[in-house]
N, C-alpha and C positions, 0 to 999 in steps of 0.2 A: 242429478245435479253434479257437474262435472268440478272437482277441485285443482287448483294450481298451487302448487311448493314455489315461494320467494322466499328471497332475505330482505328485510327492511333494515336498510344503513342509515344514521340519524348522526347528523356532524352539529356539533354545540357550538355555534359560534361566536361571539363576545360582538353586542353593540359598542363603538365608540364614538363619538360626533366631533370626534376633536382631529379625528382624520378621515380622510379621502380613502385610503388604501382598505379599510374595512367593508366599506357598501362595495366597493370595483368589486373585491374578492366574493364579496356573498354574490352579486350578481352573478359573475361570471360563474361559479362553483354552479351556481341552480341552474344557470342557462346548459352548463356543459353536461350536469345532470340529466337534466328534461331532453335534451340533445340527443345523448346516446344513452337514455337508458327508459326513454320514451316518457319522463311526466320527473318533475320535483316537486317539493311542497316547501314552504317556507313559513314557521309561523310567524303569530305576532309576536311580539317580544314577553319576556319573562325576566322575572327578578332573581336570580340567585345570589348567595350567602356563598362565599369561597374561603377556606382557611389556605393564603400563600406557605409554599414550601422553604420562602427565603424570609420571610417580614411572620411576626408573631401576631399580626392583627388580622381581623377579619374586613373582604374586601365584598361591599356589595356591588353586582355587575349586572346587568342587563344583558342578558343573551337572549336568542334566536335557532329553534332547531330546524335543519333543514334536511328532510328527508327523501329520501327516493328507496321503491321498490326494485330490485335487483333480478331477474332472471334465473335464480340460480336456487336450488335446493341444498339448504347447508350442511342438510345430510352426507353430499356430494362433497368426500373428503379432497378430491384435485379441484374443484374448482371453489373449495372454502380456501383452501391452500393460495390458491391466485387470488382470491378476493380481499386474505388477509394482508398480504404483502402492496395488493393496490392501495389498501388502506393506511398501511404503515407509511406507506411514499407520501400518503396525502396530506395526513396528520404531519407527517417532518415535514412538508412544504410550508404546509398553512401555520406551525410555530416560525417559521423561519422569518415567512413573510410579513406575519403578523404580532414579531416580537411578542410572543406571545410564552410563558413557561411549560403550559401543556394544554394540548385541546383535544377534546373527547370526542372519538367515533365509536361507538357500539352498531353492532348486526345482532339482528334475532329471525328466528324464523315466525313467517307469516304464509296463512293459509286463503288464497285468495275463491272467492266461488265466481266461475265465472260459468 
């Protein structure tokens, strides 16, 4: 039984309904996913509990993870090195765009059987 080395990249991304520019980006982020990295996954929504870094109160949020399997063995110290830095671009995009204080991308390693 033959095994595959991936990285599974998982972006946290905050539901809001009070704007438009929320759903275009998850959209577009899963489509450009699936696009070029052949499948994304989107779940359903989840409830999270967030302690803000600027307000002393706790802020309940509705987010959404959106995953994709990565080609890449993280083992593979140059191309975790390009992956980290795609990532970092992404995350400073997606704050940017999405007024947002910080948003979570984590990679792990995943062992696919194919």
């Amino acid at each position: 039984m033959p095994l595959e080395k991936r990285t599974r990249v998982e972006i946290f991304l905050p539901i809001r309904s009070d704007t438009v520019v929320y759903r275009t980006v998850t959209e577009w982020l899963a489509e450009e996913l699936a696009f070029s990295r052949g499948g994304s996954t989107l779940t359903t929504p989840f409830t999270g509990l967030y302690s803000s870094t600027t307000e002393k109160t706790l802020t309940r949020d509705q987010i959404q993870i959106l995953f994709c399997d990565f080609d890449l063995d993280s083992e593979d110290l140059d191309g975790r090195a390009e992956l980290v830095s795609y990532l970092n671009d992404l995350r400073l995009m997606l704050m940017e765009i999405l007024h947002e204080e910080d948003v979570w991308i984590i990679y792990h390693s995943v062992t696919r059987i194919s």
